[in-house]
N, C-alpha and C positions, 0 to 999 in steps of 0.2 A: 555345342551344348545349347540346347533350347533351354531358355529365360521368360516365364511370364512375372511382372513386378508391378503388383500393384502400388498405388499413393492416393493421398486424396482424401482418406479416413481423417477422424478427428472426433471433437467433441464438439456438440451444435444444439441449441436448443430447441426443443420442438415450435414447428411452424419454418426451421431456419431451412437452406441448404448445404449441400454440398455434392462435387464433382470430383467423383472417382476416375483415375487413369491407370490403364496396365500397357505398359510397354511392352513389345514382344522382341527377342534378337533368339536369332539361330532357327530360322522356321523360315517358310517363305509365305507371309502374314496373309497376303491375299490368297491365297489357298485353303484357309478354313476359315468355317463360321466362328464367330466369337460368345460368348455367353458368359454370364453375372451369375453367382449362386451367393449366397450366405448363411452362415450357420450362426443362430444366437446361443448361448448358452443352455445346456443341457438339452438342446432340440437338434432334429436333423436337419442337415445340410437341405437346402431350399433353392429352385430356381427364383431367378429375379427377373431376367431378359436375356433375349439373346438377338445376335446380328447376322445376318448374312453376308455373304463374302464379297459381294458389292457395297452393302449395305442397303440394299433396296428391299429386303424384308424384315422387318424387326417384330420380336414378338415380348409379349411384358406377361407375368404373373398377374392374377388379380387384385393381387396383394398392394400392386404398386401402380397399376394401369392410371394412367391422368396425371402421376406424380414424376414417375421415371421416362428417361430420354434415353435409351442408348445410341449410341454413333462412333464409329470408327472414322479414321485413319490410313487409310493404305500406304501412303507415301509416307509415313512416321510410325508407321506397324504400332498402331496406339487404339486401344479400344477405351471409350469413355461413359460412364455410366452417372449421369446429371438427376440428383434427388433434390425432388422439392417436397413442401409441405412435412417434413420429415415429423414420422413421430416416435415417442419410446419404443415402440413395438419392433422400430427399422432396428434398433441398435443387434449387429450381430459383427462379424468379419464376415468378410466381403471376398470372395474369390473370382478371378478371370480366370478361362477355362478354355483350350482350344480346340474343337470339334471337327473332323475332317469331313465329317457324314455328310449327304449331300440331303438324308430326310430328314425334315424340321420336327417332326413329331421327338425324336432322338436330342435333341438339344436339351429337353425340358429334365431329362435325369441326367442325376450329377454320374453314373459309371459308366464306362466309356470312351470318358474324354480322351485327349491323346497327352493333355501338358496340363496344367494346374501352376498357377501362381501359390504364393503363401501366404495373401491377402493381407487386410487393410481392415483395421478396428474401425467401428462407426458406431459410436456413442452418443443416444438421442436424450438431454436431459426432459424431463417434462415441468 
């Protein structure tokens, strides 16, 4: 049984951070790309970033470019998504999403995916 689990959410004030983590088990982790999506309240589901299965290509939304780091794991099947500068507007859940495709264009819509976490609240106070 494939497990995406996200952690890491919380409550943080703007300007603060925080470093999301999604564990993977029952998958064999370095065989797909990884990717962040978030949905804040009454909006759609959002890319944030995604990884490649080295992790030697990572790609970021505009939304968050300068601010977010994504970086995986292979040996701890752990993809980690490090937000800085965070501001109200971040606050949504936070989903880890795993993608077998091998085109990057494909990464950036949330349908698809192969696995889905249940994500991780991120509440930015201002």
């Amino acid at each position: 049984q494939v497990q995406l689990i996200e952690s890491g959410g919380g409550l943080v004030q703007a300007g603060g951070s925080l470093r999301l983590s999604c564990a993977a088990s029952g998958l064999t982790f370095s065989t797909y790309a990884m990717v962040w999506f978030r949905q804040a309240p009454g909006k759609e589901r959002e890319f944030v970033a995604a990884i490649s299965r080295s992790g030697g290509s990572t790609y970021y939304a505009d939304s968050v470019k300068g601010r977010a780091t994504i970086s995986r794991d292979n040996a701890k099947d752990t993809v980690y998504l490090q937000m800085n500068s965070l501001k109200p507007e971040d606050t949504a859940v936070y989903y880890c999403a795993a993608d077998r495709s091998y085109y990057s264009p494909r990464y950036f819509r949330s349908d698809g995916k192969d696995y889905w976490g249940k994500g991780t609240l991120v509440t930015v106070s201002s």
